[in-house]
C-alpha positions, 0 to 999 in steps of 0.5 A: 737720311738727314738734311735740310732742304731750302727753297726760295722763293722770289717774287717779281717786283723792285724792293721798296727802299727806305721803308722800316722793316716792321708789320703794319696794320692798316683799315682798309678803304674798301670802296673803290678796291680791288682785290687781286690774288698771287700765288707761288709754289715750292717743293722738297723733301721733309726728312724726320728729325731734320725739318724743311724750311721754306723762306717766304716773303713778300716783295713789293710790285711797284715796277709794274704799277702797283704796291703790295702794302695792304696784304688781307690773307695769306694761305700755306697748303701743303701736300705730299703723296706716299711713295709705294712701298718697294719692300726688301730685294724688290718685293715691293708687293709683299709690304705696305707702306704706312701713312706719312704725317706731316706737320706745317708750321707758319710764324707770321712776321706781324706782331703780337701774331702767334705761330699756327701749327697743323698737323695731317696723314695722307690715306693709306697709300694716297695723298695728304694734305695740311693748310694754315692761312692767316685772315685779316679781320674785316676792314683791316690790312697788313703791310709785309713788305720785305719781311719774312714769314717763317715756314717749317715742315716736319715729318713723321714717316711710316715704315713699310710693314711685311703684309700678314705674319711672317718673319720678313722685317720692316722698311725704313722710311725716313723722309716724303717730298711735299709741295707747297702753294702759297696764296696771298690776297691784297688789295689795290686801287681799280684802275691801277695797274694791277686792279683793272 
């Protein structure tokens, strides 16, 4: 089964306007900051041979006080859960399915930053589990306003197999739901709206 599932994710907030569309790194002031954490999540469905791909970005705050310019990590933590195996005519109990293998690739919107891939097998018949994050060094931010971060999920599906020997044939398996939380950590000043 082929197709790409798309998942948007929108972030509250007004769009910054007249702001160049470029990464820019930033030494943070530190004294006097506060850091505040966001999260948003996605889900869908990776088939084989036709990657997921998730939009990401993030979209600025200053509607409710505050601006997500000096952004110091971004995690991705993908998860999934093998389907049991439902066999052929129902004989779900005669076969064993396989572990999945995900692989979760993130290319970052700042410059000079390389994509970072992972690759993960949920346990037999259990849950599996890839996380990438980026971290800005230490004293240093990244204004991402606006701009995308590109995220794809690959999937490499076990088939159910007949249990012992016999003559019973395999299962196709072809695709795995996934969810996804995004993290990303910013700084602001304390006092402000969002660092009280």
């Amino acid at each position: 089964m082929l197709g790409v599932v798309i998942v948007f994710i929108a972030m509250a907030g007004a769009i910054a306007g007249g702001k160049p569309l470029q990464a820019v790194e930033g030494k943070g002031s530190g004294a006097g900051m506060a850091v505040i954490n966001e999260n948003v999540t996605a889900q869908g469905t990776a088939n084989e041979g036709d990657p997921a791909t998730v939009p990401f970005k993030i979209i600025d705050a200053k509607d409710a006080g505050y601006s997500i310019d000096k952004v110091t990590k971004v995690s991705f933590k993908l998860t999934w859960e093998d389907t049991a195996a439902k066999g052929r005519l129902g004989f779900g109990r005669w076969y064993t399915n396989t572990p999945d293998e995900l692989t979760l690739t993130v290319k970052p919107p700042m410059e000079g930053m390389e994509p970072n891939t992972d690759t993960g097998a949920n346990a037999q018949g259990g849950s599996g589990e890839v996380t990438i994050t980026f971290t800005a060094e230490q004293g240093i931010y990244w204004d991402v306003r606006e701009l995308d971060w590109t995220v794809s999920i690959d999937a490499n599906c076990g088939d159910e197999e007949p249990k012992g020997i016999g003559v019973m044939p395999s299962v196709a398996d072809t695709s795995t739901d996934w969810n996804m939380e995004i993290t990303y950590s910013f700084e602001v000043p304390e006092g402000s709206a969002a660092g009280k």
